[in-house]
TORKOL-4160 file (C-alpha; in steps of 0.2 Angstrom, whole numbers, padded with zeros to 4 digits, m for minus):
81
<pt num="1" X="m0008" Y="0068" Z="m0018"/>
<pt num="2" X="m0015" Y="0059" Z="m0030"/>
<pt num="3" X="m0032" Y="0049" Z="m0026"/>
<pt num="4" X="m0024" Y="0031" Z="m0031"/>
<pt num="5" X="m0009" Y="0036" Z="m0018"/>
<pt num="6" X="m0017" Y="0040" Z="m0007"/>
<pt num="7" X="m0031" Y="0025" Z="m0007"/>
<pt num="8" X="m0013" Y="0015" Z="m0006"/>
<pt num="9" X="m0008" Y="0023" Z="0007"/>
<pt num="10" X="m0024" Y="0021" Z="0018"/>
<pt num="11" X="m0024" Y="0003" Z="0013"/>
<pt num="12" X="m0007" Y="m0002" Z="0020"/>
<pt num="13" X="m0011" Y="0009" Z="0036"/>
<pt num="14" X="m0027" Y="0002" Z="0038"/>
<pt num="15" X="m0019" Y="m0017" Z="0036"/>
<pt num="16" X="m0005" Y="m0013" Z="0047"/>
<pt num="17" X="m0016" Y="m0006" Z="0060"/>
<pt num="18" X="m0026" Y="m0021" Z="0060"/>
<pt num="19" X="m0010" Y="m0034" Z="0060"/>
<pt num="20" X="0000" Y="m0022" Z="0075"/>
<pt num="21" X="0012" Y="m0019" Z="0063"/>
<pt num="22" X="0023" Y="m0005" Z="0062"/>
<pt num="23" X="0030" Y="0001" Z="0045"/>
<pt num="24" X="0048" Y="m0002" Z="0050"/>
<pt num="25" X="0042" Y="m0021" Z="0054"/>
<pt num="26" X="0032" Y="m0022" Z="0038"/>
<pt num="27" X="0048" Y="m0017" Z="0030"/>
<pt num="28" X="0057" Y="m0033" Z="0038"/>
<pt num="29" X="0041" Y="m0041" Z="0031"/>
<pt num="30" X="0041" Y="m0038" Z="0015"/>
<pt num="31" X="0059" Y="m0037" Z="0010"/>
<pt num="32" X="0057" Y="m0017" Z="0004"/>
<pt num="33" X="0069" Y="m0005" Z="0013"/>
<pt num="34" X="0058" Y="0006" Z="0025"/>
<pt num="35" X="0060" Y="0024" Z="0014"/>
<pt num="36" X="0052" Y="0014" Z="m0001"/>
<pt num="37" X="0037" Y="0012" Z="0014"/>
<pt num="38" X="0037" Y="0029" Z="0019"/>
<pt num="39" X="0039" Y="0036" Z="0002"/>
<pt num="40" X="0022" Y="0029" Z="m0002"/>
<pt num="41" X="0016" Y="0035" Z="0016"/>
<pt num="42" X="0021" Y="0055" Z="0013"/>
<pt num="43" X="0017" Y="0055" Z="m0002"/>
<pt num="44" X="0035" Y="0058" Z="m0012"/>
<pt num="45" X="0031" Y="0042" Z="m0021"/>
<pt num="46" X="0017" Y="0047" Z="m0034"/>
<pt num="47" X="0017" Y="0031" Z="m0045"/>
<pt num="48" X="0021" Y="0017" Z="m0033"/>
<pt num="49" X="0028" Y="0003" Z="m0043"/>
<pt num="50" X="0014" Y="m0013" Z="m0043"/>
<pt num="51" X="0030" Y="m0026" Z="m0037"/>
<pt num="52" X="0033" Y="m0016" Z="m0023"/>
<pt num="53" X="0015" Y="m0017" Z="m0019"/>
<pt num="54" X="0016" Y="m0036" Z="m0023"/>
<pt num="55" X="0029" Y="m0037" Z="m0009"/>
<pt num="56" X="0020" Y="m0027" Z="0004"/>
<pt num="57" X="0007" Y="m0039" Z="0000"/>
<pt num="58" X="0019" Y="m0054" Z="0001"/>
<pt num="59" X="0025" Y="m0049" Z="0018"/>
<pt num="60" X="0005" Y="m0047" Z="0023"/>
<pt num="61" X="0002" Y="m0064" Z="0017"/>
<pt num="62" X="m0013" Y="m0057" Z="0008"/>
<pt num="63" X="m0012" Y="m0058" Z="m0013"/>
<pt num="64" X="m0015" Y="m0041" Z="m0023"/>
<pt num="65" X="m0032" Y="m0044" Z="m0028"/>
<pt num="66" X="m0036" Y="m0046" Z="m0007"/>
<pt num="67" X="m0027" Y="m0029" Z="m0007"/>
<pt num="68" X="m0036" Y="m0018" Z="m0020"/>
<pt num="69" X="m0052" Y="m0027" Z="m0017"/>
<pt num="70" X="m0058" Y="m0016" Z="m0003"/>
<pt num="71" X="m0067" Y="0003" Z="m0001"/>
<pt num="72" X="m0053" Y="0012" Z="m0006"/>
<pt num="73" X="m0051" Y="0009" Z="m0021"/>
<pt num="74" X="m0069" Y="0002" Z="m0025"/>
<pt num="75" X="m0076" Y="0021" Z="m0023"/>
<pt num="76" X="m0060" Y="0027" Z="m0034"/>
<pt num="77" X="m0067" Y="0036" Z="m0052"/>
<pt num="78" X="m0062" Y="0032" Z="m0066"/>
<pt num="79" X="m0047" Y="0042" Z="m0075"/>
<pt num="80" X="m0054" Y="0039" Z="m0093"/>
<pt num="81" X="m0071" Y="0038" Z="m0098"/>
């Protein structure tokens, strides 16, 4: 999986954790049907879609830039350089 997947991935399981939320009820949330959740989860999404992380963020009540300003994706390499 790829290193921005999977810094996804531990971002919404990380905010979920902290809110007691499970995926189905983030779903219900954020208005995304559950597999496009756990697609992201197991891996078989590789290039999650940045409105579907705008509506996982939405149903968070946090704003993108709250979500990618964080670890995960601070300690992320560069793909060009």
């Amino acid at each position: 999986m790829d290193e921005t997947v999977l810094a996804i991935r531990s971002r919404i399981l990380r905010l979920c954790g902290e809110r007691g939320i499970s995926v189905n009820r983030l779903a219900n949330l954020s208005a995304v049907p559950p597999s496009s959740i756990k697609n992201i989860l197991y891996g078989k999404s590789n290039n999650p879609k940045l409105m579907t992380i705008k509506l996982i963020c939405d149903g968070l009540g946090i704003t993108l830039g709250e979500f990618f300003s964080c670890d995960e994706f601070d300690k992320l390499e560069q793909s060009i350089k």
